[in-house]
N, C-alpha and C positions, 0 to 999 in steps of 0.2 A: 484725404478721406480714407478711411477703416478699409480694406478688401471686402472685410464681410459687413459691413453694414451698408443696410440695405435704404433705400428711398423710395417715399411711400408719395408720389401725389396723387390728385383727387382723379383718378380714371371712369373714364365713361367705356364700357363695352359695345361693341361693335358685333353684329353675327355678320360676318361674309358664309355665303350660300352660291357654292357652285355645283352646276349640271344637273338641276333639279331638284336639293338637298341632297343630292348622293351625300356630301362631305359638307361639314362647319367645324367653320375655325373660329374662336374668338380672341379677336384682336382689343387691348386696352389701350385708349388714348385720353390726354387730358385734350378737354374742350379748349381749354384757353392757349395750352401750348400750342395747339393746332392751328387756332389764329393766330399765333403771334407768327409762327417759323413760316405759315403760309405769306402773308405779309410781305417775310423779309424776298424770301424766296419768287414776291411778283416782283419786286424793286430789282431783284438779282436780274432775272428773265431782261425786263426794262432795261437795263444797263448793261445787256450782252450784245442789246439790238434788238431784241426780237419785241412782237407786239403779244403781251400777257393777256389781252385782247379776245384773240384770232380763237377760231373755236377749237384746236387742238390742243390750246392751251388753257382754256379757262378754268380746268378743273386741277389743272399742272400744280399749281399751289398747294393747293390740301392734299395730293398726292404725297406730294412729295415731302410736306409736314407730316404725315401718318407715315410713312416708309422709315423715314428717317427715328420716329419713335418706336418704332418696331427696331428697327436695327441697334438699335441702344438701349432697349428694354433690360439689359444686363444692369446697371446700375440699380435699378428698383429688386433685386433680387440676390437674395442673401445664400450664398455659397453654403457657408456652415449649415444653414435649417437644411438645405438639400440634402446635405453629407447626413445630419443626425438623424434625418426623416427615415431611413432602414440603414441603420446599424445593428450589425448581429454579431454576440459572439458565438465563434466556430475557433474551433481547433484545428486551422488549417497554413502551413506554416510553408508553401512554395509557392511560386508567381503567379499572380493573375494578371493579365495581359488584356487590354482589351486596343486593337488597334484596327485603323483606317477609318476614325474616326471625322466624317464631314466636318468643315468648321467655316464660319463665313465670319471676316470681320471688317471693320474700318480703319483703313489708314491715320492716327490722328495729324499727319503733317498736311495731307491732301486730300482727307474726309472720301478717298478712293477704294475700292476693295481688295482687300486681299483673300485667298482662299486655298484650301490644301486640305491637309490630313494629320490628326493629333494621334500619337501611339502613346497609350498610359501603361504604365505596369505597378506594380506596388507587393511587398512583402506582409501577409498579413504578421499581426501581433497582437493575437486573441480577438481580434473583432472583424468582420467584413464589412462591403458595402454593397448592397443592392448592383447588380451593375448597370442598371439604367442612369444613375447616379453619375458617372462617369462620364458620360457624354451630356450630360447637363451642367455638367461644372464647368466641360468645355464652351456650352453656350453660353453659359454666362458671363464669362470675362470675356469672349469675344464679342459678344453684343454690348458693346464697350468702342470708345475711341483709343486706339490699343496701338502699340506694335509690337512684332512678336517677339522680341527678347523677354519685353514684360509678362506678356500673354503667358507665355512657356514657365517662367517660375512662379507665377500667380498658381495656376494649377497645380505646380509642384506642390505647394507651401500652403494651398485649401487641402488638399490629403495629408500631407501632413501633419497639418496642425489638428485635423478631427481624428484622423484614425490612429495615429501614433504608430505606424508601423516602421517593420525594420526599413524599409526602405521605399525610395518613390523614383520611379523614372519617368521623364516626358522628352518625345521628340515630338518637333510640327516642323512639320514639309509645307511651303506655301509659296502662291505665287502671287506677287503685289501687282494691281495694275498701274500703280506710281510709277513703277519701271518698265512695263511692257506697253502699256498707252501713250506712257510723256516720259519724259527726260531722256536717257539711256535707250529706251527700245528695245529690251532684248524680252526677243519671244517665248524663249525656250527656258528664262532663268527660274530657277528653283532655291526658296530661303531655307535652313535648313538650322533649327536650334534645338539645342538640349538642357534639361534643367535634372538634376540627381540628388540626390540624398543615402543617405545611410549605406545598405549594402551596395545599390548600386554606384557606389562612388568607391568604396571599401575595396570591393571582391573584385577583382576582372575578370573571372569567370562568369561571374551573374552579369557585370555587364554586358559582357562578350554575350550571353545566351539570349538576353533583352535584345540585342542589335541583331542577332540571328533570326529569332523570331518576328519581328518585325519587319525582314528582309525577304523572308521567304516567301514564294507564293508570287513573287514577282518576275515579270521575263527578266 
């Protein structure tokens, strides 16, 4: 499947309402995906052991069907319309940086999470991008069954490919709990990848000053 093409199924809206309407959110689900993943999900519960039954769990199903389509809502959502949605040309021709960007995603070996922090930079070349933009492209691919080799140059290669600029860098810093829950066990570990383009692959200057700036600021 395309990066940027996007999947359209038939979503039903949801308003979640907390603390008296302070805050709504709207969540999109398909009806029918809902029962299906719920289903599979009471047969799982059943074959762990447990009673799908018992009143802690009776609603476990559709929870956990709706979570799980929130978490991958990435797929339904097209990188490129984000990127073209506020494109502006400006005359501005040095780094923009935006990092310690949240990012939350799914393991796809062990449908487990991983989670950290995405650093973007990019060289304009006559045109900007909104920077809200930016950490949207990061939800995107990671509300996705992902890992982050992929993750890291998916992002690269969505700015690049819209904006045309001189150059694109991405670090993500993450920690998987495929290795800190099960297997290995280490608590402390941190993934660490990089994807680059143009200057910052060129110059080691710019990239030396990309790795600075996103180091700073830390004990």
């Amino acid at each position: 499947m395309n990066d940027c093409t996007p999947v359209a199924p038939p979503y039903r809206t949801e308003t979640v309402e907390i603390e008296e309407s302070l805050y709504q959110a709207e969540h999109h689900y398909d009806p029918a995906a809902t029962a299906d993943l719920a289903d599979h999900v009471h047969g799982i519960l059943a074959r762990l052991g447990e009673n799908p039954e018992r009143e802690g769990l009776l609603k476990t199903p559709e929870r956990v069907a709706k979570a799980y389509q929130f978490l991958t809502q990435g797929y339904s959502q097209d990188p490129r319309q984000i990127l073209t949605s506020a494109l502006f040309a400006e005359d501005y021709s040095e780094m923009i940086l935006v990092k310690d960007i949240e990012l939350y995603s799914l393991c796809e070996h062990h449908m487990l999470p991983f989670f950290g922090k995405a650093h973007i930079a990019y060289i304009p070349n006559g045109h900007v991008v909104g920077l809200s933009k930016i950490p949207r492209i990061v939800d995107v691919y990671s509300r996705r069954l992902q890992v982050q080799e992929r993750l890291t140059i998916q992002i690269r290669n969505a700015i690049q490919d819209v904006l045309k600029p001189v150059g694109v860098a991405v670090v993500i810093e993450a920690t998987h709990l495929c290795m800190v829950m099960r297997g290995v066990q280490k608590q402390h570990s941190v993934t660490t990848t990089s994807a680059m383009s143009g200057e910052f692959l060129d110059s080691t200057s710019t990239r030396s000053e990309f790795m600075r700036l996103i180091s700073s600021g830390r004990a």
